[in-house]
PDB file of N, H, CA, C and O in Angstrom:
ATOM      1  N   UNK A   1    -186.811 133.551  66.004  1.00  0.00           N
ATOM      2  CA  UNK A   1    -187.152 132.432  66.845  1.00  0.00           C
ATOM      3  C   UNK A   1    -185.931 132.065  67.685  1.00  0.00           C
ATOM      4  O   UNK A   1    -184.793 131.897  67.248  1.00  0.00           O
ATOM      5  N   UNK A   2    -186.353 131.958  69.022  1.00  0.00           N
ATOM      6  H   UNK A   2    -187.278 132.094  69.377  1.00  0.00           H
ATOM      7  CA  UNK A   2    -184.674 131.459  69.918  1.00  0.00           C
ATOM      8  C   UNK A   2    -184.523 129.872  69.705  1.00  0.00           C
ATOM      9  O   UNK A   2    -185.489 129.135  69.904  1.00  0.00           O
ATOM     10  N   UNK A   3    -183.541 129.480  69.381  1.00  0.00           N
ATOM     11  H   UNK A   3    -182.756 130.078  69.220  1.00  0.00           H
ATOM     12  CA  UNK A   3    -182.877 128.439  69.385  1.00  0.00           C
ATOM     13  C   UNK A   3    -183.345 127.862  70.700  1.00  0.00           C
ATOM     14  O   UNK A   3    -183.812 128.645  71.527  1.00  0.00           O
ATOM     15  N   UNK A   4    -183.244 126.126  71.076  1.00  0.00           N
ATOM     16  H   UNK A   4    -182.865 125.490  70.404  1.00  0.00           H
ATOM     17  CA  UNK A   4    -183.196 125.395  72.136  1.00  0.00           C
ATOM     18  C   UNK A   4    -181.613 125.722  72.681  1.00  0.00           C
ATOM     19  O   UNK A   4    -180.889 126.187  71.800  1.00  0.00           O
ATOM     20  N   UNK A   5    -181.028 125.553  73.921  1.00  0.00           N
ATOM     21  H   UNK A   5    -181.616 125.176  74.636  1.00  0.00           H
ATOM     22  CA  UNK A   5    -180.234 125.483  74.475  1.00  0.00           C
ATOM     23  C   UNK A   5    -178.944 124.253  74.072  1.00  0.00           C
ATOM     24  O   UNK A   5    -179.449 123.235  74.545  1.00  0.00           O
ATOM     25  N   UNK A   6    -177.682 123.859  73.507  1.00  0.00           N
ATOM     26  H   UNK A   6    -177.272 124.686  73.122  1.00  0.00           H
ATOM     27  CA  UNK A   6    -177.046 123.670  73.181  1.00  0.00           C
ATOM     28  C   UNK A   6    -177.004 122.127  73.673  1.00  0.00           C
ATOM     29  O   UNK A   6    -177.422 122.098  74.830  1.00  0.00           O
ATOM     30  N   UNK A   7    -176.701 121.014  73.280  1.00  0.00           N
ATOM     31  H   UNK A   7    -176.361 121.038  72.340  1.00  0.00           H
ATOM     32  CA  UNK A   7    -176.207 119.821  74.604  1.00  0.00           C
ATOM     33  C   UNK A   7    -174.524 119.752  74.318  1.00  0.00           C
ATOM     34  O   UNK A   7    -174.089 120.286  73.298  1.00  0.00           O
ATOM     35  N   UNK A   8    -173.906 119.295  74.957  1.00  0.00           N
ATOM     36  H   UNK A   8    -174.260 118.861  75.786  1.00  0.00           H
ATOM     37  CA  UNK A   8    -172.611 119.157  74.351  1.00  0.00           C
ATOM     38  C   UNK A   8    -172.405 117.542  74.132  1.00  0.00           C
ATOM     39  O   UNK A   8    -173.128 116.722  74.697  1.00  0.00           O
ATOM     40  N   UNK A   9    -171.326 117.179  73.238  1.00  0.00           N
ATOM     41  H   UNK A   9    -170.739 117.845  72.779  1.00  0.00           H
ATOM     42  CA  UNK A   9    -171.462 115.804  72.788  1.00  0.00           C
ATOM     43  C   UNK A   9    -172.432 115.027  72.115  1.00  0.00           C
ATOM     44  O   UNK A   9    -172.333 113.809  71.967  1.00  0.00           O
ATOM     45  N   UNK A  10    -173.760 116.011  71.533  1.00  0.00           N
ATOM     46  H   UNK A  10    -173.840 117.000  71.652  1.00  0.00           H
ATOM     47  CA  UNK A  10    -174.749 115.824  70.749  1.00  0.00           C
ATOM     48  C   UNK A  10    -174.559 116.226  69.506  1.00  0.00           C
ATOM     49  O   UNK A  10    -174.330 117.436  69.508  1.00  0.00           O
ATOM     50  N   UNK A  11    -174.548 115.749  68.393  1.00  0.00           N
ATOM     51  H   UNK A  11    -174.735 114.766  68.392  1.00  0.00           H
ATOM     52  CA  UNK A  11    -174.932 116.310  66.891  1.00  0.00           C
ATOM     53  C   UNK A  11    -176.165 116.910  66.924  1.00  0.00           C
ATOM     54  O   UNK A  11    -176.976 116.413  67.705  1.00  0.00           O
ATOM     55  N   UNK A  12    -176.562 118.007  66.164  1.00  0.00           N
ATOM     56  H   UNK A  12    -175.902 118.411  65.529  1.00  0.00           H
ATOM     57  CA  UNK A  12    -177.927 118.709  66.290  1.00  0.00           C
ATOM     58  C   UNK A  12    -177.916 118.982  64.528  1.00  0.00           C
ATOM     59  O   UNK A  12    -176.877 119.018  63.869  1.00  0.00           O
ATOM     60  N   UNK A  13    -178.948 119.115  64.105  1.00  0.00           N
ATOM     61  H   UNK A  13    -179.792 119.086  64.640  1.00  0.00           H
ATOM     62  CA  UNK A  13    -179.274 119.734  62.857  1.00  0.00           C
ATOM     63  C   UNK A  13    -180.775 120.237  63.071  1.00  0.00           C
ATOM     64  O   UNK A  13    -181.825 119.656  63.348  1.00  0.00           O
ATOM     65  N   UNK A  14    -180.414 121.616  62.814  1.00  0.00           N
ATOM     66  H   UNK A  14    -179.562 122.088  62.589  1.00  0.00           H
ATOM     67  CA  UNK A  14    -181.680 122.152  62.990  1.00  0.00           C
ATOM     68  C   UNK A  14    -182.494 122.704  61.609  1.00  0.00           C
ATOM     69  O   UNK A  14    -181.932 122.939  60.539  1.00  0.00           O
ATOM     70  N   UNK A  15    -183.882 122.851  61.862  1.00  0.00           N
ATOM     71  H   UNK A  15    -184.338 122.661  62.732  1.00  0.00           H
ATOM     72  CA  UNK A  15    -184.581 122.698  60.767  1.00  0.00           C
ATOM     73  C   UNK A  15    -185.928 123.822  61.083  1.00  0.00           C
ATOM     74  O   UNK A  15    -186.536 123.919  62.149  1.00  0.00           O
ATOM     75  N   UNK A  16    -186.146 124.529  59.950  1.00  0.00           N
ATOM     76  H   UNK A  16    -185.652 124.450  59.084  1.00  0.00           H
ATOM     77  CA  UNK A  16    -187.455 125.563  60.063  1.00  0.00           C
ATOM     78  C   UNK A  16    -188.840 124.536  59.866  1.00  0.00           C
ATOM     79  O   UNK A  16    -189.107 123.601  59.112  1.00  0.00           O
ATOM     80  N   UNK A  17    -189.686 125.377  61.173  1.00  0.00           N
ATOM     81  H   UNK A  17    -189.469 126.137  61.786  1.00  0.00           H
ATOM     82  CA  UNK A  17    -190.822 124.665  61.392  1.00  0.00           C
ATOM     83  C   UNK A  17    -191.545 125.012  60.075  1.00  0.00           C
ATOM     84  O   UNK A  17    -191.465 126.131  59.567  1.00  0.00           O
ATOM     85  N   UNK A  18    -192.316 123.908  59.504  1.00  0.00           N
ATOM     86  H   UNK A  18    -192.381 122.999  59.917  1.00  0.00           H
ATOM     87  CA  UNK A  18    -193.334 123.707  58.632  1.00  0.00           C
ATOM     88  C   UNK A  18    -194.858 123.581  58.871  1.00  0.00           C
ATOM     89  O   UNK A  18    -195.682 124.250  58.249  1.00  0.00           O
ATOM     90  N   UNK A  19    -195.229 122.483  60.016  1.00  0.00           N
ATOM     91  H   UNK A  19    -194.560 121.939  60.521  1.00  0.00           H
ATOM     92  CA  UNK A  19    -196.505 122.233  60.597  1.00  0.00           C
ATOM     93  C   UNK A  19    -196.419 122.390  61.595  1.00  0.00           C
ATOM     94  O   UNK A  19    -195.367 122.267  62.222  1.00  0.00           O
ATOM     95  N   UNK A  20    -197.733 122.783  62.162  1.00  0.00           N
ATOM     96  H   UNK A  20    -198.588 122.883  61.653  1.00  0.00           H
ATOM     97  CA  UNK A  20    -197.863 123.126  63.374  1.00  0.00           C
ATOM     98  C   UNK A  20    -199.011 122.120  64.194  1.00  0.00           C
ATOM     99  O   UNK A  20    -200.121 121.978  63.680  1.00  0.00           O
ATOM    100  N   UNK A  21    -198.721 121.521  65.332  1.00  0.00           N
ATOM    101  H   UNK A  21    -197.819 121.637  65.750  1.00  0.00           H
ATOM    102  CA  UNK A  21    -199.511 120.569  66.013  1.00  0.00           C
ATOM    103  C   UNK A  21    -199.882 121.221  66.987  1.00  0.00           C
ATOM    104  O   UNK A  21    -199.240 122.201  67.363  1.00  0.00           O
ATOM    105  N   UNK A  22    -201.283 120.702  67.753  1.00  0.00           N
ATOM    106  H   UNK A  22    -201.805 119.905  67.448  1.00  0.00           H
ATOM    107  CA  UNK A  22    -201.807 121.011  68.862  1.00  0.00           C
ATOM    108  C   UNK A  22    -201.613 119.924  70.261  1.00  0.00           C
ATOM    109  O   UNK A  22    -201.692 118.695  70.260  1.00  0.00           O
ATOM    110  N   UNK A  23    -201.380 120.702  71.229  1.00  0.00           N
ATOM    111  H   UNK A  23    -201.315 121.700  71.229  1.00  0.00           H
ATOM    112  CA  UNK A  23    -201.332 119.994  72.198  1.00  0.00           C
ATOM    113  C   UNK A  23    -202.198 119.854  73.656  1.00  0.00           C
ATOM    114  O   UNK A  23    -202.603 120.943  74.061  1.00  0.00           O
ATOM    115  N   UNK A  24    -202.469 118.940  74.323  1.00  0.00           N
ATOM    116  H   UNK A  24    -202.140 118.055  73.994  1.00  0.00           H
ATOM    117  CA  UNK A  24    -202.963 119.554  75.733  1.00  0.00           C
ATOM    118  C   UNK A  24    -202.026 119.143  77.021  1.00  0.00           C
ATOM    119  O   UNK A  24    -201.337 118.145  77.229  1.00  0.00           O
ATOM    120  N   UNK A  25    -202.265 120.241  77.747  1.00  0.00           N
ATOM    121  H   UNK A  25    -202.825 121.052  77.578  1.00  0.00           H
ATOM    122  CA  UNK A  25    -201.061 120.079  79.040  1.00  0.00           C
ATOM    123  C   UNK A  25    -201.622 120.327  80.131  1.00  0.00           C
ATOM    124  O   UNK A  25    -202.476 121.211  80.194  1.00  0.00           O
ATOM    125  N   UNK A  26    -201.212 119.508  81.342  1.00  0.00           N
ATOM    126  H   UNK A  26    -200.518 118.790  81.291  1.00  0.00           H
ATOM    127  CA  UNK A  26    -201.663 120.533  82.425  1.00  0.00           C
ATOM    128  C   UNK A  26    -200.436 121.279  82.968  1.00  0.00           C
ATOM    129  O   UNK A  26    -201.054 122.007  83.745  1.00  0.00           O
ATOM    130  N   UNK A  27    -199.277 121.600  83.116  1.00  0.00           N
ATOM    131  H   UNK A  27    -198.776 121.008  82.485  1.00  0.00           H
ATOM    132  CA  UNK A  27    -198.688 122.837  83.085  1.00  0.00           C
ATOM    133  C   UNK A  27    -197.174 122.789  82.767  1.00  0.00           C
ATOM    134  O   UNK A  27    -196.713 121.914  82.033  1.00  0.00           O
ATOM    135  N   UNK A  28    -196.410 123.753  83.338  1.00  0.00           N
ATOM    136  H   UNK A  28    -196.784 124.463  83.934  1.00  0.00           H
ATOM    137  CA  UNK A  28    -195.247 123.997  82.635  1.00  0.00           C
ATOM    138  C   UNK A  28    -194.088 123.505  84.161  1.00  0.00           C
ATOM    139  O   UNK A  28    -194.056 123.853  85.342  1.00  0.00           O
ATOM    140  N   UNK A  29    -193.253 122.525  83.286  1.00  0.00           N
ATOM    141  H   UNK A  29    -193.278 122.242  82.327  1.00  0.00           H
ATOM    142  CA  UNK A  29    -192.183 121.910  84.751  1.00  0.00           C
ATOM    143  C   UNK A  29    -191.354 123.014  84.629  1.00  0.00           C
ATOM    144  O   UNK A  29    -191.310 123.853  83.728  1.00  0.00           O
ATOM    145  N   UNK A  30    -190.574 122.891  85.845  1.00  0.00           N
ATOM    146  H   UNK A  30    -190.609 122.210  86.576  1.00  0.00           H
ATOM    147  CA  UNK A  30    -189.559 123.906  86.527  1.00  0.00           C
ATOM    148  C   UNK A  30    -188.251 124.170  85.151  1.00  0.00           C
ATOM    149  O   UNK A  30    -187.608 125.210  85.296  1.00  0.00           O
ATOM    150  N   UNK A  31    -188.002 123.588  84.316  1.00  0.00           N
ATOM    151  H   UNK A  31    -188.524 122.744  84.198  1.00  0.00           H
ATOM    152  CA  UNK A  31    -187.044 123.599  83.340  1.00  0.00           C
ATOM    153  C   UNK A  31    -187.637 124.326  81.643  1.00  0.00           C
ATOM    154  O   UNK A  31    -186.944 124.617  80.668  1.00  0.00           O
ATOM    155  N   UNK A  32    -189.133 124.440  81.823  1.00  0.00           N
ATOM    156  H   UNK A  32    -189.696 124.204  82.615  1.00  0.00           H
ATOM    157  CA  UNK A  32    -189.805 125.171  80.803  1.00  0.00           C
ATOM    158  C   UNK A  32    -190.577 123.575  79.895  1.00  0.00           C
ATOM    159  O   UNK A  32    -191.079 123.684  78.777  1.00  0.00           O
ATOM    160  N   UNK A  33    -190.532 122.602  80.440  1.00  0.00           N
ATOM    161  H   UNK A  33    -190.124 122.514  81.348  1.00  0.00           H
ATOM    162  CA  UNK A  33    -191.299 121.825  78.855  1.00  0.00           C
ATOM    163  C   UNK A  33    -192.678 121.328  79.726  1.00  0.00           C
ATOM    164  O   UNK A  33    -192.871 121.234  80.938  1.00  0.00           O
ATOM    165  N   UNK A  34    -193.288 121.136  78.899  1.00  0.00           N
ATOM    166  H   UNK A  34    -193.132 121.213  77.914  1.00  0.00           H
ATOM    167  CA  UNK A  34    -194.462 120.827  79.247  1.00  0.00           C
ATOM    168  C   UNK A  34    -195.363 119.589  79.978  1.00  0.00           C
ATOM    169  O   UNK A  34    -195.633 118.734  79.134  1.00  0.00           O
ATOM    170  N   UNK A  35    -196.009 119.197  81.594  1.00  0.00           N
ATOM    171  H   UNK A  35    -195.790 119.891  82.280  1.00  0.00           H
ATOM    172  CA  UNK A  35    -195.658 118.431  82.088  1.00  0.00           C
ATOM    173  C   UNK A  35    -197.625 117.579  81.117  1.00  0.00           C
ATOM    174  O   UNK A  35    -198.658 118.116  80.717  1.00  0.00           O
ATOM    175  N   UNK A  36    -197.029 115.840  81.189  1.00  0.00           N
ATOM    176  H   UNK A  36    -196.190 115.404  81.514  1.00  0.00           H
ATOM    177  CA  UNK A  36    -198.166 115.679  81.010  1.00  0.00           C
ATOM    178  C   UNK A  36    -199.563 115.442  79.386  1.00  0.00           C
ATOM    179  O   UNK A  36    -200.733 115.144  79.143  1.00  0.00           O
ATOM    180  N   UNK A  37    -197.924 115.962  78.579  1.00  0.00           N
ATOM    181  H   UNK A  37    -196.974 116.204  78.776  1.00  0.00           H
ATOM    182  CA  UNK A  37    -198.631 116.471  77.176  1.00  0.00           C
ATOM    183  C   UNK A  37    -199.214 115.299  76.592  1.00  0.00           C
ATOM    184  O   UNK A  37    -198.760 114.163  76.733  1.00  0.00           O
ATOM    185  N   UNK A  38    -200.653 115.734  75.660  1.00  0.00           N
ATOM    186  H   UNK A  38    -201.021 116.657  75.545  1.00  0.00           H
ATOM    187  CA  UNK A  38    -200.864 114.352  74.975  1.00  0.00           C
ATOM    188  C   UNK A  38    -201.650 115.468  73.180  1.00  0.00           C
ATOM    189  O   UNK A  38    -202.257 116.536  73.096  1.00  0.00           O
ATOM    190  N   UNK A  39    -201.240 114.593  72.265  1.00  0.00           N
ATOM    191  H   UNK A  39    -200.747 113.725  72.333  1.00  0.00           H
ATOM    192  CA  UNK A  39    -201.402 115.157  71.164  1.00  0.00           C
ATOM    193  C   UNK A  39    -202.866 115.346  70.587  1.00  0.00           C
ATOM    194  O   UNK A  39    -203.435 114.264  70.437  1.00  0.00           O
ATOM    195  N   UNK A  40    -203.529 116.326  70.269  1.00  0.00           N
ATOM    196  H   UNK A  40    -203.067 117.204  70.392  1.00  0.00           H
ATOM    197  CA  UNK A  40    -204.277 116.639  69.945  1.00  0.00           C
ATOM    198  C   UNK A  40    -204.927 116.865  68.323  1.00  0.00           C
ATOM    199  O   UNK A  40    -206.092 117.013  67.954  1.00  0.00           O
ATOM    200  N   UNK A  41    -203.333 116.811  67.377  1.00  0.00           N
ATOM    201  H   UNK A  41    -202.387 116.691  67.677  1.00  0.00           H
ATOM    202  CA  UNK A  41    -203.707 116.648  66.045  1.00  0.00           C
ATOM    203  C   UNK A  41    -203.170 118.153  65.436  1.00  0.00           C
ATOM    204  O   UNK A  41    -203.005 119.197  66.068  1.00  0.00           O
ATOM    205  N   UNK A  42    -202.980 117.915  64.128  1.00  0.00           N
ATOM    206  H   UNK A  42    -203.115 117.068  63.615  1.00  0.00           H
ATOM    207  CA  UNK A  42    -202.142 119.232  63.231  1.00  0.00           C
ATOM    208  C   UNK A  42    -203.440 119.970  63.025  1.00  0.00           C
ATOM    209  O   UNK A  42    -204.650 119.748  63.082  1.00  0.00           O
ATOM    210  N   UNK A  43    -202.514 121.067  62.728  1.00  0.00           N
ATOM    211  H   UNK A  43    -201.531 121.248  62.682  1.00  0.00           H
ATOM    212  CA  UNK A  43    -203.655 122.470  62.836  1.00  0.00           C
ATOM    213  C   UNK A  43    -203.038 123.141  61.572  1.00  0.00           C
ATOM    214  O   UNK A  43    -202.104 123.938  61.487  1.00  0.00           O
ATOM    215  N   UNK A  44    -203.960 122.494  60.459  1.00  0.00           N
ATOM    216  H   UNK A  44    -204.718 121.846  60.528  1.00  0.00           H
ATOM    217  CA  UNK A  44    -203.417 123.695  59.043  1.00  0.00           C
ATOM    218  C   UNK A  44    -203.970 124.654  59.070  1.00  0.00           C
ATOM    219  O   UNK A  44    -203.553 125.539  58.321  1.00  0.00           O
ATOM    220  N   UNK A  45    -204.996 124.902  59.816  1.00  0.00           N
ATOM    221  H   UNK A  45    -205.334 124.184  60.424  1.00  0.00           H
ATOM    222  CA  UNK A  45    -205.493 126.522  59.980  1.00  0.00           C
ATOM    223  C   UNK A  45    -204.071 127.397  60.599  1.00  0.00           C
ATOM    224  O   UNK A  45    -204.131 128.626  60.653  1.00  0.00           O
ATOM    225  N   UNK A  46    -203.183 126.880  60.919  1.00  0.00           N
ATOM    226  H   UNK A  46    -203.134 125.882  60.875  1.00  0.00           H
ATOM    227  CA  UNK A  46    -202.349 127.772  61.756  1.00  0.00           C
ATOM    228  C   UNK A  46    -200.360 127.673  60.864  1.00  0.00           C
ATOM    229  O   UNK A  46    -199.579 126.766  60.576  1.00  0.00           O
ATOM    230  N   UNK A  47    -200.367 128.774  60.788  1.00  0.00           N
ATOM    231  H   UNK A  47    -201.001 129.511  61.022  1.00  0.00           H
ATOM    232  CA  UNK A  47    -198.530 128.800  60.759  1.00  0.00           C
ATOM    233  C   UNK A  47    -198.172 128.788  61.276  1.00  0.00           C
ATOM    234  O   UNK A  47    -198.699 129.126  62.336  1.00  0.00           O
ATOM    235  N   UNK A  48    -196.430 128.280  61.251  1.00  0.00           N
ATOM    236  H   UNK A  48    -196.002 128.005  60.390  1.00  0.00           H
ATOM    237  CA  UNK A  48    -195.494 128.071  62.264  1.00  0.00           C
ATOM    238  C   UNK A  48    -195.426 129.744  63.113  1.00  0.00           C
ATOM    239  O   UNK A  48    -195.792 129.851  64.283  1.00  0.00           O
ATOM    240  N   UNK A  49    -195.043 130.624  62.519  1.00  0.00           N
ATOM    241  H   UNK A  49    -194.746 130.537  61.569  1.00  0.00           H
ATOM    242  CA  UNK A  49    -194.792 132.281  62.769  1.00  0.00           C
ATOM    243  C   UNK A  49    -195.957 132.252  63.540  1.00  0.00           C
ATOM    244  O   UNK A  49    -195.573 132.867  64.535  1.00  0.00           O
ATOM    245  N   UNK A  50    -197.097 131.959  63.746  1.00  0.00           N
ATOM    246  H   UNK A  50    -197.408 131.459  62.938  1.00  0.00           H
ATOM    247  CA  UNK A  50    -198.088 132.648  64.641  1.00  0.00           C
ATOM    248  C   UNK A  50    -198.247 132.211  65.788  1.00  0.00           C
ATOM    249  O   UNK A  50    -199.148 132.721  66.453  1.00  0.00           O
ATOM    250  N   UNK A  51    -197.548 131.292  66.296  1.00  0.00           N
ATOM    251  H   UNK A  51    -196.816 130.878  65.756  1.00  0.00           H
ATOM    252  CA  UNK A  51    -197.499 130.478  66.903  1.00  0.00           C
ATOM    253  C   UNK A  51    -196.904 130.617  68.347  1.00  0.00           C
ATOM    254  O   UNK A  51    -195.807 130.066  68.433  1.00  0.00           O
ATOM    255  N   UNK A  52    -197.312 131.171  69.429  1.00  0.00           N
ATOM    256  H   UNK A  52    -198.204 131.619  69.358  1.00  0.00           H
ATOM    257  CA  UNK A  52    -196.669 131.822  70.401  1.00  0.00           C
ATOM    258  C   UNK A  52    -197.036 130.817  72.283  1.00  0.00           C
ATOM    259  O   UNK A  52    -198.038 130.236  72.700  1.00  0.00           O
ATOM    260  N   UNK A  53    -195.953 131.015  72.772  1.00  0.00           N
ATOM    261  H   UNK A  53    -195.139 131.488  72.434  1.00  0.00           H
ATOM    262  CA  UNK A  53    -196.645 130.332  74.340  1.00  0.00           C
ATOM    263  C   UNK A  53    -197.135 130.546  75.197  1.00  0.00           C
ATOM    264  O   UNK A  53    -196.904 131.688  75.594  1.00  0.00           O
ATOM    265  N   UNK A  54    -198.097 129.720  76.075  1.00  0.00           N
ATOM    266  H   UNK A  54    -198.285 128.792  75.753  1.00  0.00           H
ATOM    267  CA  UNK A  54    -198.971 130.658  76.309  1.00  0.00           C
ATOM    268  C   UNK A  54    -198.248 130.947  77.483  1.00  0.00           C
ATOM    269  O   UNK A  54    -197.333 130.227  77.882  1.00  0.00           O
ATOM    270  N   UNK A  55    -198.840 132.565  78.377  1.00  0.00           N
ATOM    271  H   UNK A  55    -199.583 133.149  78.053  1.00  0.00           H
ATOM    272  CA  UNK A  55    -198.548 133.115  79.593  1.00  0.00           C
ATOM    273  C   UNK A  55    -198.328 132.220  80.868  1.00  0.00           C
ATOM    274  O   UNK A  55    -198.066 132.743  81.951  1.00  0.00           O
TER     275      UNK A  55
END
């Protein structure tokens, strides 16, 4: 899994995903995150590992 990009002057502790949530978007801003998102609810049908973005 790639890491997020670094901030400097931030403490970070990073942590392996456990649950996986659903989201809806209408698309992807110029910097890669998602414009617009609103939560849709956890998905235990699904693992973190299967979990890929879409095209």
């Amino acid at each position: 899994m790639a890491r997020p990009p670094a901030r400097r002057g931030v403490a970070v502790h990073w942590v392996e995903p456990r649950l996986v949530g659903e989201i809806e978007y209408r698309s992807f801003s110029a910097g890669g995150g998602f414009r617009h998102p609103s939560w849709r609810g956890l998905r235990p049908d699904r693992e973190p590992g299967e979990v890929r973005r879409p095209a």
